[in-house]
C-alpha positions as CSV (number, residue, x, y, z in Angstrom):
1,X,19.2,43.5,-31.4
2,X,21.3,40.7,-29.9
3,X,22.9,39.5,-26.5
4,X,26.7,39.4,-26.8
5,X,27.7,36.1,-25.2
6,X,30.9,36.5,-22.4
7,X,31.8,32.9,-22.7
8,X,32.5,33.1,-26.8
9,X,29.1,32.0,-28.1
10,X,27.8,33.9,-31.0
11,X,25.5,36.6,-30.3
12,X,21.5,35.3,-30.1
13,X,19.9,37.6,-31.9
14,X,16.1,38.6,-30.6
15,X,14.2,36.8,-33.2
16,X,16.0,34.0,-32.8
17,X,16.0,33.6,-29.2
18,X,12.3,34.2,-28.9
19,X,11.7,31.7,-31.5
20,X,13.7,29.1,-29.4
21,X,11.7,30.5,-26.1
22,X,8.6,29.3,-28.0
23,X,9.5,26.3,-28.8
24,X,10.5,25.3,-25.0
25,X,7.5,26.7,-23.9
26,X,5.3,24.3,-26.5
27,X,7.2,21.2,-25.9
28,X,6.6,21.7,-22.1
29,X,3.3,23.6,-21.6
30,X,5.0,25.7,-19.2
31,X,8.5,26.7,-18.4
32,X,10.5,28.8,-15.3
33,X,12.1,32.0,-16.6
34,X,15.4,30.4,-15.3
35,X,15.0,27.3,-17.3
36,X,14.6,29.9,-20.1
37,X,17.5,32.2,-19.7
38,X,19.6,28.9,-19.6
39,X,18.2,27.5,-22.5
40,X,18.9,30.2,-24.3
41,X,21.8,31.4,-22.5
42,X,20.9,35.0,-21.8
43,X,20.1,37.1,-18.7
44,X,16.6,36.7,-17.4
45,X,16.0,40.3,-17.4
46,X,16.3,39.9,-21.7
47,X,14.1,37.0,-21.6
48,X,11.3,38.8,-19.6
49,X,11.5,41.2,-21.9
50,X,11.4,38.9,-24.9
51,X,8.3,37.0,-22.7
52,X,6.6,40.4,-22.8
53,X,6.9,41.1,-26.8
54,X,6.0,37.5,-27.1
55,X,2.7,37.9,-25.1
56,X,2.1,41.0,-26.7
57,X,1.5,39.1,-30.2
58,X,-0.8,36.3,-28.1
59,X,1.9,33.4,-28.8
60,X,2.1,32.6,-25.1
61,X,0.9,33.7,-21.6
62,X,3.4,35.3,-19.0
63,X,3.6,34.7,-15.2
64,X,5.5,35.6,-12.6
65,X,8.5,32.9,-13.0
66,X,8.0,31.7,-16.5
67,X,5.4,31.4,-19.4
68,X,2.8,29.1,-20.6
69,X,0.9,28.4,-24.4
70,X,-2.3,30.2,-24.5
71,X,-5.2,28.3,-22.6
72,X,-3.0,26.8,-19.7
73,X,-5.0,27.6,-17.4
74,X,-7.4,24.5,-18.6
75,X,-4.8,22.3,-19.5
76,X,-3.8,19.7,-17.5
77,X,-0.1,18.2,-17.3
78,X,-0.1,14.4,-17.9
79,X,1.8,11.9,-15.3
80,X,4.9,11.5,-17.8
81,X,5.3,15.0,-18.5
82,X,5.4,15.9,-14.5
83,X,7.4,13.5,-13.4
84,X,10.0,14.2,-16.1
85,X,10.2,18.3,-14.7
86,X,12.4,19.4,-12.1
87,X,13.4,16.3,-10.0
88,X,16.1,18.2,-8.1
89,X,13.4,20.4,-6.7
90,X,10.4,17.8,-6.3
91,X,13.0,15.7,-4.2
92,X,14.5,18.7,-2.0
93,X,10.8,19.6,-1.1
94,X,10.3,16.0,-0.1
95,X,12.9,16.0,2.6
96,X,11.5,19.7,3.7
97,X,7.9,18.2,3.7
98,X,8.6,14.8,5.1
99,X,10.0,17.3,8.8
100,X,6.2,18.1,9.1
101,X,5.1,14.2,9.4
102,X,6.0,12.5,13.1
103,X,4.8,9.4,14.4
104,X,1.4,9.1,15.3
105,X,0.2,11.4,12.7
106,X,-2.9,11.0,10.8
107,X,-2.6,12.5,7.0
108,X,-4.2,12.9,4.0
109,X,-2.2,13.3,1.1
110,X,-3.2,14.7,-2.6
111,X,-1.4,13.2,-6.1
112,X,1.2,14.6,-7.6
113,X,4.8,13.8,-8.6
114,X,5.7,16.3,-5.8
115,X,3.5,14.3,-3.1
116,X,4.7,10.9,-4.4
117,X,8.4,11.8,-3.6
118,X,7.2,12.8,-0.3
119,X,5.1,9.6,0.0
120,X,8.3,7.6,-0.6
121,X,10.2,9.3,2.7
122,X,7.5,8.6,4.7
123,X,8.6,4.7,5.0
124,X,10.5,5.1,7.4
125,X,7.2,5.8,9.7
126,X,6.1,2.9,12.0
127,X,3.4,4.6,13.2
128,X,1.6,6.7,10.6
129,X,-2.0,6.6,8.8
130,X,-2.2,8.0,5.3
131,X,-5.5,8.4,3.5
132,X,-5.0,8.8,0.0
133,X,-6.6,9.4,-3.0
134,X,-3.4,8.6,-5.4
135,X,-2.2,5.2,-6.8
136,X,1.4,6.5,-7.1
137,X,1.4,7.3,-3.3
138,X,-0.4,4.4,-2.1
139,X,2.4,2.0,-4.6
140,X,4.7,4.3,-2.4
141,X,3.9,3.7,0.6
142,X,2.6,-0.3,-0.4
143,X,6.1,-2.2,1.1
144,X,6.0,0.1,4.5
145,X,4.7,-0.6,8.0
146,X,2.3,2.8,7.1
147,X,-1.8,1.9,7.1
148,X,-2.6,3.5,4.0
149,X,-6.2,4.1,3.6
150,X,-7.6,4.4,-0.3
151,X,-10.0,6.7,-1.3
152,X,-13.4,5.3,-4.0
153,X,-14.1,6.8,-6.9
154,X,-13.4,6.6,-10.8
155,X,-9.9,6.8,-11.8
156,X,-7.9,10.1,-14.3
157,X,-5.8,8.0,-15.7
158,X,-4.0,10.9,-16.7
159,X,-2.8,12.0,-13.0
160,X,-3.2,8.0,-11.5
161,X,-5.8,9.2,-8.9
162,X,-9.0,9.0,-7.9
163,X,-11.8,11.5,-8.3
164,X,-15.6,12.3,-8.5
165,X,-18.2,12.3,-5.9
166,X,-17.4,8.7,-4.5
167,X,-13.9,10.2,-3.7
168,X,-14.8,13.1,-1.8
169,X,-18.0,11.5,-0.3
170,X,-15.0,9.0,1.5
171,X,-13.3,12.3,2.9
172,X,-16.3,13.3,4.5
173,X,-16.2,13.6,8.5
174,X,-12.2,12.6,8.5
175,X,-10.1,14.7,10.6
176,X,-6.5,14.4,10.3
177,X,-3.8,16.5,11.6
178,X,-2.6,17.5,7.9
179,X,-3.4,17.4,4.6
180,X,-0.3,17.3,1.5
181,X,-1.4,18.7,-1.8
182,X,-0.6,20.0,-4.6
183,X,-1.7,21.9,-7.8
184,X,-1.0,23.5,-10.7
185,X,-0.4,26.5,-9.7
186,X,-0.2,28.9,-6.3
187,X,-0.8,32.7,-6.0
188,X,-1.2,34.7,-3.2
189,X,-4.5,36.0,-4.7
190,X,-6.3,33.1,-5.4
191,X,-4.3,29.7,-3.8
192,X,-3.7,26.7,-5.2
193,X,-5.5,26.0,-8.3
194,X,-6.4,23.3,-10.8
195,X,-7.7,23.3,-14.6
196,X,-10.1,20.0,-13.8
197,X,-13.1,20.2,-11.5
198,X,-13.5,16.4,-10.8
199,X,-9.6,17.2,-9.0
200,X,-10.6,20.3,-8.1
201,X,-13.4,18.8,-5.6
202,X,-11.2,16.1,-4.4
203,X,-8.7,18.1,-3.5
204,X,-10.7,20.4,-1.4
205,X,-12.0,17.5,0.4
206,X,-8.4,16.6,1.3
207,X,-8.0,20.0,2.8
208,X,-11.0,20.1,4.2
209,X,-10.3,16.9,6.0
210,X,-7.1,18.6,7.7
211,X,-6.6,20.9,10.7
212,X,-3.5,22.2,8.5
213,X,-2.9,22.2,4.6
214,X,0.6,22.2,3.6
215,X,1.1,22.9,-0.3
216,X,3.8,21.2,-2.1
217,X,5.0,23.3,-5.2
218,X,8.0,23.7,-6.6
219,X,8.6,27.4,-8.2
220,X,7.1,26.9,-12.0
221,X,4.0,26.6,-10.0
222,X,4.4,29.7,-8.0
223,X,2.6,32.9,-9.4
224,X,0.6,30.6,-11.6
225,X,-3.3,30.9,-12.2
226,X,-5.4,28.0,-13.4
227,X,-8.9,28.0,-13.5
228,X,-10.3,26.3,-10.8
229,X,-9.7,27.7,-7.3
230,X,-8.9,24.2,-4.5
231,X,-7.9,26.0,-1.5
232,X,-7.9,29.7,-0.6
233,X,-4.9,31.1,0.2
234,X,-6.1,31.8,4.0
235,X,-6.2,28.0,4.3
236,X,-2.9,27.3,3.9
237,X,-0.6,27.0,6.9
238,X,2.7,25.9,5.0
239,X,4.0,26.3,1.7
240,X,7.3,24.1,1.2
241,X,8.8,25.2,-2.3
242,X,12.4,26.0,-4.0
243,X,14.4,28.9,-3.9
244,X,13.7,29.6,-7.6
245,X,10.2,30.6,-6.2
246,X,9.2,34.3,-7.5
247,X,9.9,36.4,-4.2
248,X,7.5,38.9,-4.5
249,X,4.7,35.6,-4.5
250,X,6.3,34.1,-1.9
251,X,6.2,37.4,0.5
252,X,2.7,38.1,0.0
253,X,1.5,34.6,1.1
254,X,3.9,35.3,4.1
255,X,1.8,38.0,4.6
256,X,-1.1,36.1,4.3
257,X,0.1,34.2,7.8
258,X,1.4,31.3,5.4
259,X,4.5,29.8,6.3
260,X,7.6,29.3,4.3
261,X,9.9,26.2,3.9
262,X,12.0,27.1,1.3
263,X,14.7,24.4,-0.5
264,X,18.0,25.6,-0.9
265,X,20.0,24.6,-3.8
């Protein structure tokens, strides 16, 4: 079985293709079905279907949007290996986010490479408090006229933030207008989600300091599981994502009351 290519390219044959699917998806940990079908220059209706036979023999794990290597849902992504996946989309959900910050406001705001590029718009604010546990958004936000407010606790190295009990005990009695996180991964079912605890509990904090949590995901975290639950998808007010975001995800959290800011590209 193979995919005839209209631009000239040889045909792909299945076994081929699938064995190049697998090797994206274990250089990366996870990977969008459209970063897929490019890579690999087929439709994304053959790549599902490859994604499918490929699951079937317990090589990788399928979700809606993309695919991850078996036990994903405890892994967690390392700074350098976020910050090197899609930029184009991180930044566009920046500028979205960044519309829901005025002067005046009082924000908390979660790490992330997603939250950092929304940390560096906000420096333009004169009148702005963050609270933060992230060093990549505080470094952000270090040369602005924004009071930036750092969370204690013991530092991932791995993400650049602060976690553990000191870190949430810090949150405790803030109120803030919004809170900024973001995850691992977002489905309607569950929320946004985590593979590590110690995050896991700071993150709630975050939200739980908040009269509003938006979540900053771009789509290869939408219709993604991982295992620990941060904030219950009736606790979200916004969602600012991409338009690669699965649709069928994105209209059951609209369903849920969550609202959508979607990048356009």
């Amino acid at each position: 079985m193979s995919d005839t290519q209209s631009d000239g390219r040889r045909p792909v044959f299945a076994a081929e293709r699938r064995q190049r699917i697998l090797e994206l998806v274990r250089a990366n940990g996870a990977v969008s079905l459209r970063e897929l079908a490019q890579a690999v220059h087929s439709s994304e209706v053959t790549v599902r279907r490859d994604l499918r036979a490929l699951e079937s023999e317990g090589l990788l794990n399928r979700h809606h949007g993309g695919a991850t290597l078996p036990g994903e849902l405890s892994r967690e992504a390392g700074y350098a290996h976020k910050v090197s996946m899609e930029s184009a989309e991180k930044a566009a959900i920046a500028d979205l986010a960044a519309a829901l910050v005025e002067d005046g406001d009082a924000i908390v705001i979660g790490p992330g490479t997603t939250t950092q590029e929304f940390a560096r718009r906000l420096t333009r604010h004169s009148e702005l408090a963050v609270v933060t546990n992230s060093l990549l958004v505080a470094q952000m936000l270090a040369a602005s006229r924004v009071e930036v407010m750092l969370t204690g606790g013991t530092l991932r190295g791995s993400i650049l933030a602060l976690v553990g009990s000191a870190a949430e005990h810090s949150l405790a009695g803030l109120r803030v207008r919004r809170a900024f996180i973001s995850g691992n991964g977002l489905t309607a079912e569950r929320g946004l989600s985590t593979p590590n605890m110690q995050v896991a509990g700071v993150d709630r904090a975050l939200a739980a300091a908040a009269e509003e949590v938006v979540v900053l995901a771009d789509h290869t975290k939408v219709g993604v599981d991982t295992m620990v639950q941060t904030v219950p998808p009736d606790r979200i007010d916004h969602l600012v994502t991409d338009d690669a975001a699965p649709r069928d995800v994105l209209d059951e959290l609209s369903g849920r009351g969550v609202r959508l800011h979607v990048a356009q590209f």
